[in-house]
Structures are given as structure tokens and as C-alpha cells.
C-alpha positions in Angstrom: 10.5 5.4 -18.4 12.4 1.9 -18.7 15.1 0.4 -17.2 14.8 2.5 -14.3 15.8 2.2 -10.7 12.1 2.8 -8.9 13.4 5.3 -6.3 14.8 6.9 -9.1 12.1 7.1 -10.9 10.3 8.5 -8.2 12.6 11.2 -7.4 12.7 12.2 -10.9 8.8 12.0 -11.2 8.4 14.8 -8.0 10.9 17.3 -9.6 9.2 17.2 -13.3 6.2 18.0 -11.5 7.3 20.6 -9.3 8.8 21.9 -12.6 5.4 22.0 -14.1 3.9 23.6 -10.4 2.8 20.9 -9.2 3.1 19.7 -5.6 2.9 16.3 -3.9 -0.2 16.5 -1.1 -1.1 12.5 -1.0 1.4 9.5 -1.4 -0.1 6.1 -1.2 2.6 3.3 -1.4 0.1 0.5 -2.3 2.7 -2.6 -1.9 3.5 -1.7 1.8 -0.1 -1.1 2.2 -1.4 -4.6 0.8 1.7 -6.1 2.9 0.5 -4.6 6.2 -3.3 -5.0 5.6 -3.5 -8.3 3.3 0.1 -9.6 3.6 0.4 -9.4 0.1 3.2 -9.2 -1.8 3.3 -7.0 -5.2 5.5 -5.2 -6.9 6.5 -1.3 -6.2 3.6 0.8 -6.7 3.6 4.6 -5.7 0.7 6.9 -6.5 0.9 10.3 -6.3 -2.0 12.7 -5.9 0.0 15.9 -7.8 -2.0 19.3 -6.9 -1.4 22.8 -9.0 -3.1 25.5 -6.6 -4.2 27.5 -9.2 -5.6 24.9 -11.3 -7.0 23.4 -8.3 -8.7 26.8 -7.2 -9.9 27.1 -10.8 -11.6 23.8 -11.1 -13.2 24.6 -7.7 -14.6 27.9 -9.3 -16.4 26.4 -11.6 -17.9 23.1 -10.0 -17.1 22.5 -6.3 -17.7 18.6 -6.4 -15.0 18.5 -8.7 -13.1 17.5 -5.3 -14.0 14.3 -6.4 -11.7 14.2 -9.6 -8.8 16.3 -7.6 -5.7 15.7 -6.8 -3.9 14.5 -10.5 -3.0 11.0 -9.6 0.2 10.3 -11.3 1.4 6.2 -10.3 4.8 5.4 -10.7 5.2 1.0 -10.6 7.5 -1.7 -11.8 6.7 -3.5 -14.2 9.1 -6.5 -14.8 12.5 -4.9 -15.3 10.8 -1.3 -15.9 9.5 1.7 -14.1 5.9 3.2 -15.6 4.9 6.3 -14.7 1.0 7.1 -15.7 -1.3 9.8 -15.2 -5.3 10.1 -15.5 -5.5 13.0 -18.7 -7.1 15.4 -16.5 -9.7 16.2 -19.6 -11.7 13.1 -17.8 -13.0 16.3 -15.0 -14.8 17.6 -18.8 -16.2 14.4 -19.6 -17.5 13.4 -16.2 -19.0 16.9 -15.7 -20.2 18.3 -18.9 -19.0 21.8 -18.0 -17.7 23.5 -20.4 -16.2 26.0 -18.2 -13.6 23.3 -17.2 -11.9 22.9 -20.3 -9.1 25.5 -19.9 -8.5 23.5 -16.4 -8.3 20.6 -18.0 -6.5 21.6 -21.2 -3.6 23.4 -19.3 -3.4 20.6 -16.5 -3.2 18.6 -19.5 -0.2 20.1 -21.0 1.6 20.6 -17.7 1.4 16.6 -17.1 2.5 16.1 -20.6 5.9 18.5 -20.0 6.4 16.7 -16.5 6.1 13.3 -18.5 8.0 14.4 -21.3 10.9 15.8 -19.4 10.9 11.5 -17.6 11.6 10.5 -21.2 14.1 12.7 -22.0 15.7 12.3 -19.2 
């Protein structure tokens, strides 16, 4: 996404995941954080931590410290006169853990993130 207003961008980022079924459980807004704990000044930068229950419930099926990897975190930031939006590809839960049985997880969280992201860019 470029050339975007960052509240924008953010809006838009929530509904293409909530498109995709994804839901918004964690929100860290790291510049008002590093202002309040480090008075530090930086540039927007949102991060998300997207959950899709049934994913979610899935992953946890197969390997319960897969809490660690969980929620998605999608970051939205400014970057000079543009708005990034990134996301971690969710096939790093089957590299980390070696189990197999998390590869349709991964594979459909995988395709969900790309639609949400897709949808930002054609937008």
C-alpha cells in the first residue's frame, strides 16, 4: 500500500482481514509506546496480532506450544511518504516445528493473509 493516509490504512487493513475471518485480539501501537516508556519519537507503527478461530483451534490440535507463534502479526507503519503493511508467512509455525500436521494450517492461513493483502493493493 503507498501513498496512503495511516489511519486509512489501518481501517482498511482490519476489514480485509475480517473478510478473510480474521479478528483483531492484540493491537500494539509501538510509537505511543516508545514515546511513553523511552520518549522516543518514531514514525506510525501499528501491529496487529490477527486470530482465525478455527485455524487457531487447529494449530492448537496439533502442537499446543504453537501459542508461541499465534496470533498472525500483521504491522501496518509509515515509511517516508508510504503506509507498509507486512505479515509473518504463517508457514514459519511448519519450519519452526517440524510437524507436518501443521501444513494445512499454515497453507490456508497463508492464503487467507495473501487475499486480505491482495484486496490492500487493489484497493
Amino acid at each position: 500500500m503507498t501513498g496512503t493516509d495511516f489511519d486509512a490504512a489501518v481501517t482498511a487493513v482490519r476489514r480485509a482481514l475480517a473478510d478473510q475471518g480474521f479478528g483483531v485480539l492484540t493491537e500494539i501501537d509501538v510509537k505511543a509506546t516508545l514515546k511513553a516508556k523511552l520518549d522516543h519519537d518514531m514514525e506510525d507503527y501499528l501491529i496487529l496480532g490477527a486470530c482465525n478461530p478455527p485455524l487457531a483451534h487447529q494449530a492448537l490440535e496439533a502442537d499446543r506450544s504453537i501459542g508461541l507463534l499465534l496470533p498472525c502479526n500483521v504491522v501496518v507503519r509509515r515509511d517516508g511518504d508510504h503506509t507498509l503493511v507486512q505479515a509473518l508467512d504463517p508457514g514459519t509455525m511448519v519450519t519452526l516445528t517440524g510437524l507436518p500436521a501443521l501444513e494445512p494450517v499454515a497453507a490456508d492461513a497463508t492464503a487467507r493473509l495473501d487475499a486480505a493483502l491482495n484486496a490492500l493493493s487493489a484497493a
